[in-house]
PALUMTOR-569765 format. One record per residue (C-alpha): residue number from 0; y, x, z. Coordinates in steps of 0.02 Angstrom, whole numbers, always signed. Layout:
! residues N
(tivex NUM (Y X Z))
...
This chain:
! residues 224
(tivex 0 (+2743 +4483 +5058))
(tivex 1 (+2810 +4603 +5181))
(tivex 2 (+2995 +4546 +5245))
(tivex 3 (+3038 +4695 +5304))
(tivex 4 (+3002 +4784 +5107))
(tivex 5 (+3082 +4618 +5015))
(tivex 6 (+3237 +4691 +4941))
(tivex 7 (+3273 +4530 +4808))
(tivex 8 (+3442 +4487 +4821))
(tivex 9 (+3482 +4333 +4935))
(tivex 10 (+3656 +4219 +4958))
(tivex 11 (+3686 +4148 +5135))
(tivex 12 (+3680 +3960 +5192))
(tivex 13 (+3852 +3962 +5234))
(tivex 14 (+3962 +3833 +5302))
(tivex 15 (+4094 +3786 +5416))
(tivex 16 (+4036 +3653 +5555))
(tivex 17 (+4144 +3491 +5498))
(tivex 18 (+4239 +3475 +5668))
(tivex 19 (+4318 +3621 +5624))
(tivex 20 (+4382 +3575 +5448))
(tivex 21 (+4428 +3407 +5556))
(tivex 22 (+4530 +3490 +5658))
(tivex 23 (+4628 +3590 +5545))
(tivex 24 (+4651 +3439 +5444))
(tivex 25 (+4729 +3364 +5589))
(tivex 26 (+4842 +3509 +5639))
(tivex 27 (+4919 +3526 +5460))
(tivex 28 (+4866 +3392 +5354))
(tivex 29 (+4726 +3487 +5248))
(tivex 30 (+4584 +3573 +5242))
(tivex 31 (+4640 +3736 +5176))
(tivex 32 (+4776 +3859 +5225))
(tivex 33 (+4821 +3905 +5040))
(tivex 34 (+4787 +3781 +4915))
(tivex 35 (+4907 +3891 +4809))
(tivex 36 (+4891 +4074 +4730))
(tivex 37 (+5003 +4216 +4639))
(tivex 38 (+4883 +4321 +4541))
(tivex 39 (+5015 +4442 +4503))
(tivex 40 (+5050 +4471 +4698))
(tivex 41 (+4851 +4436 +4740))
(tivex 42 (+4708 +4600 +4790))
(tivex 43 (+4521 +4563 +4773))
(tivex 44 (+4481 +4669 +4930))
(tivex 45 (+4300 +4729 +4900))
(tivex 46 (+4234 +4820 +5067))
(tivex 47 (+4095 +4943 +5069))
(tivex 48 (+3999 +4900 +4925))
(tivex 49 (+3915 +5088 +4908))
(tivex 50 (+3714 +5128 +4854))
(tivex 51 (+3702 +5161 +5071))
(tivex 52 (+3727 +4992 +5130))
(tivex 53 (+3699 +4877 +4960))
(tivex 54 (+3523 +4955 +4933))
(tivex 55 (+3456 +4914 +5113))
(tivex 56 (+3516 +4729 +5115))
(tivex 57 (+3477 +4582 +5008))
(tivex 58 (+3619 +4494 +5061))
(tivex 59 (+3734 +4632 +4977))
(tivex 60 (+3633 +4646 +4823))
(tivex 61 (+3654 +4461 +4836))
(tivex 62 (+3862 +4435 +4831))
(tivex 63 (+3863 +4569 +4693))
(tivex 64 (+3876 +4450 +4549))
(tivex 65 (+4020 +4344 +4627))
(tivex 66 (+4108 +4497 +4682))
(tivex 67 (+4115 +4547 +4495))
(tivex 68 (+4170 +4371 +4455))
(tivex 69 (+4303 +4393 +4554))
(tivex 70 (+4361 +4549 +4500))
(tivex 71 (+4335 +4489 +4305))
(tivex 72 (+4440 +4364 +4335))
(tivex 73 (+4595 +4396 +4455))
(tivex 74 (+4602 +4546 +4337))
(tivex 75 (+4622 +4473 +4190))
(tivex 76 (+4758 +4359 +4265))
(tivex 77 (+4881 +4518 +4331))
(tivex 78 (+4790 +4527 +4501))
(tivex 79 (+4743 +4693 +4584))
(tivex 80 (+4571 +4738 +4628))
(tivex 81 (+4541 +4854 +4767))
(tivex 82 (+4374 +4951 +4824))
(tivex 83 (+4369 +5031 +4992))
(tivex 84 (+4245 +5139 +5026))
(tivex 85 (+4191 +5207 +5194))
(tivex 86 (+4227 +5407 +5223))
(tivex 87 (+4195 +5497 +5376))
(tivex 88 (+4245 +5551 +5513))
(tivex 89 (+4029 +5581 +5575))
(tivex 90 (+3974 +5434 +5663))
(tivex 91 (+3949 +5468 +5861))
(tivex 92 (+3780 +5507 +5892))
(tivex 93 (+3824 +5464 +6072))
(tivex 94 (+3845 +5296 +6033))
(tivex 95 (+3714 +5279 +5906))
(tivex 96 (+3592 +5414 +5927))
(tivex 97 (+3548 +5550 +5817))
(tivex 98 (+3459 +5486 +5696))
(tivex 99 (+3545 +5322 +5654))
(tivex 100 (+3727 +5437 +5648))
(tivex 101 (+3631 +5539 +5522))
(tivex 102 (+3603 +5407 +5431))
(tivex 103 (+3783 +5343 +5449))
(tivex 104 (+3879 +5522 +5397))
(tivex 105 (+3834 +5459 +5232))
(tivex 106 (+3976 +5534 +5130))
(tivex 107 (+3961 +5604 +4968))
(tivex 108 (+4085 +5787 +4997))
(tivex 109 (+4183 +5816 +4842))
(tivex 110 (+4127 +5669 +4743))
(tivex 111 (+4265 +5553 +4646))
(tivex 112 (+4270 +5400 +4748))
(tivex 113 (+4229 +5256 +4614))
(tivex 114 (+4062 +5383 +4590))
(tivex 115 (+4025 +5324 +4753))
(tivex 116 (+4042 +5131 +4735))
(tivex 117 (+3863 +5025 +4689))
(tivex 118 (+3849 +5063 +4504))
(tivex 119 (+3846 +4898 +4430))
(tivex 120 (+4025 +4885 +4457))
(tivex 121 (+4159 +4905 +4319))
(tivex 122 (+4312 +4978 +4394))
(tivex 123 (+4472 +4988 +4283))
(tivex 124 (+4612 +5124 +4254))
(tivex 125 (+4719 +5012 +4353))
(tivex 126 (+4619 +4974 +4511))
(tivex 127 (+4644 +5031 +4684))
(tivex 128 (+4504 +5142 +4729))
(tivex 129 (+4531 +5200 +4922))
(tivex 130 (+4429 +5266 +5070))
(tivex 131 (+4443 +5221 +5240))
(tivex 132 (+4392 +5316 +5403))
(tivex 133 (+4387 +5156 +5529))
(tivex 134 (+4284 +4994 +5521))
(tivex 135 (+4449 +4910 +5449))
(tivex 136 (+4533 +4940 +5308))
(tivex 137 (+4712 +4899 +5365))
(tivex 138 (+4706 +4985 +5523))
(tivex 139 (+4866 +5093 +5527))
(tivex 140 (+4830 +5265 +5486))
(tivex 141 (+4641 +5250 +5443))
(tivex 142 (+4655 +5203 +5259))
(tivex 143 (+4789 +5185 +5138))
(tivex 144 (+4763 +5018 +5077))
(tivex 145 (+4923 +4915 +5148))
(tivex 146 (+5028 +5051 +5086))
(tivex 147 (+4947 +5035 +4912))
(tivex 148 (+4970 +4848 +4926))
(tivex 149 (+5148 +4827 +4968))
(tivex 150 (+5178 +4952 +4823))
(tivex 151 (+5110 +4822 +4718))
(tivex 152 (+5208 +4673 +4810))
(tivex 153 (+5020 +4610 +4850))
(tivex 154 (+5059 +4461 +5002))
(tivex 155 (+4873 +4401 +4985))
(tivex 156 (+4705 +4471 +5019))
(tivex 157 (+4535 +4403 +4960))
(tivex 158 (+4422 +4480 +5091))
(tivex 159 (+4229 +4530 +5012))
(tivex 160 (+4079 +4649 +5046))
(tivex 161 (+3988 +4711 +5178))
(tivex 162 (+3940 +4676 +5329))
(tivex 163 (+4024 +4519 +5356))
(tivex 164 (+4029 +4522 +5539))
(tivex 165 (+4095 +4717 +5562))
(tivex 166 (+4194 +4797 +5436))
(tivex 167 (+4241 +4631 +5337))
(tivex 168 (+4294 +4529 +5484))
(tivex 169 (+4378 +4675 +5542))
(tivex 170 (+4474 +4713 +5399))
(tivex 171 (+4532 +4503 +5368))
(tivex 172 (+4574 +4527 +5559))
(tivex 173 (+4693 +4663 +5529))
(tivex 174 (+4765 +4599 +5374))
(tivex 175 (+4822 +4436 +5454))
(tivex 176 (+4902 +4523 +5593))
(tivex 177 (+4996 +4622 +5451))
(tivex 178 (+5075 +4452 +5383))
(tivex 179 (+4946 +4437 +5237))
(tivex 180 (+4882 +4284 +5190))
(tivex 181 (+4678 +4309 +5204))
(tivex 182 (+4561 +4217 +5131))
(tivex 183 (+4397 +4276 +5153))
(tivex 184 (+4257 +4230 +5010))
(tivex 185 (+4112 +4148 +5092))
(tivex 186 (+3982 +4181 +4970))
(tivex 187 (+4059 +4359 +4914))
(tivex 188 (+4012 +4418 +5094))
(tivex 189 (+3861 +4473 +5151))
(tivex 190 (+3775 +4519 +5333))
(tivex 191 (+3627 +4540 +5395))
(tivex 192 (+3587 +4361 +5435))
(tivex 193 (+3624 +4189 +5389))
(tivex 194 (+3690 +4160 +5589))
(tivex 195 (+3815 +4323 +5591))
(tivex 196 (+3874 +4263 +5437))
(tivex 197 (+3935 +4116 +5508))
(tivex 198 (+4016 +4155 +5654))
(tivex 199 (+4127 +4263 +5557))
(tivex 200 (+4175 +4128 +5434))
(tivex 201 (+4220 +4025 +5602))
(tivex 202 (+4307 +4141 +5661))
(tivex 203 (+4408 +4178 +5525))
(tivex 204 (+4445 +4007 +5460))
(tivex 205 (+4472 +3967 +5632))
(tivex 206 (+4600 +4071 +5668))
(tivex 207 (+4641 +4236 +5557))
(tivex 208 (+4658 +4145 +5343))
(tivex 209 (+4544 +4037 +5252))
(tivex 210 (+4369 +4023 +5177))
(tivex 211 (+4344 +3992 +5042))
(tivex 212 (+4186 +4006 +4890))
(tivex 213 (+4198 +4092 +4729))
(tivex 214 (+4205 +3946 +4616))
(tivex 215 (+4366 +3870 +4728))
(tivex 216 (+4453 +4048 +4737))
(tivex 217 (+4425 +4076 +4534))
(tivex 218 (+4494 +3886 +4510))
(tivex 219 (+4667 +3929 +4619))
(tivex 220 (+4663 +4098 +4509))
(tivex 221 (+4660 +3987 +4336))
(tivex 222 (+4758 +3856 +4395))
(tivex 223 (+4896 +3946 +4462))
């Protein structure tokens, strides 16, 4: 079969190397940053899951069922679920040349947003449904997400979607700088390969929240 037409959905061989769950281990006495959750004052933060970027990449088609486990389940436990959807302003073609920023000014004018979001997602009355003009979605002034959040007396962030390694990463950066406690969902995040993948889960576990899969992060969410 042709690679570049296989469009089955596909979940990453993730994993973070085991000198780095040493280390943190050392530094604090366990593994994980949060072994604790609120649901009530917990967001499922679902990043760019929309037809333009899920269609073209098996990864995304591949985190879709966990990201609606997630949002099943922190929902039915008083959590908030949030979907952030990407909105202009028209990429540069300077930076990425005409035809790819074509490609990228992929906004649906005048549409309801949660029309734009992949369709095999249920979104409820009482969801957060937000677009955001920058690669993160709690950059001050480029979406209205924290804002939303703190409304809601949200003080952690489970970090999913697309692409791992730009707009997710980005967006669990940000958040951790804001004082939220971040824990992004390893195998609710999707990029364009296996490698990218990873480095962002280093990264982030590293330094910026947790990691965590969706069977550990639906167990804190029962058990809390």
């Amino acid at each position: 079969m042709n690679q570049a037409l296989d469009r089955r959905p596909k979940v990453h061989a993730w994993h973070i190397q085991e000198r780095e769950y040493a280390r943190q281990e050392e530094r604090r006495g366990r593994r994980h940053a949060y072994e604790h959750i609120a649901p009530a004052t917990t967001a499922l933060v679902v990043i760019d899951m929309v037809p333009f970027f899920v269609s073209q990449s098996p990864y995304a088609l591949g985190v879709v069922p966990n990201i609606a486990r997630l949002a099943a389940g922190l929902r039915a436990a008083g959590g908030t679920v949030a979907w952030i959807l990407p909105t202009g302003p028209p990429a540069r073609s300077e930076f990425y040349g005409p035809r790819v920023a074509e490609l990228f000014d992929h906004r649906a004018e005048g549409a309801p947003l949660r029309d734009r979001l992949w369709p095999r997602f249920r979104v409820d009355d009482q969801d957060i449904v937000v677009d955001k003009t920058a690669a993160s979605a709690f950059f001050p002034g480029r979406c209205r997400l924290p804002h939303l959040l703190d409304q809601r007396g949200i003080d952690t962030v489970l970090i999913t979607g697309t692409v791992t390694n730009v707009c997710c990463e980005s967006s669990a950066r940000d958040a951790g700088t804001l004082g939220y406690r971040v824990i992004m969902v390893a195998d609710a995040n999707a990029a364009r390969t296996d490698q990218d993948h990873n480095a962002t889960l280093h990264t982030i576990y590293r330094t910026f929240g947790d990691v965590r899969p969706t069977t550990d992060v639906l167990a804190l969410v029962r058990n809390s």
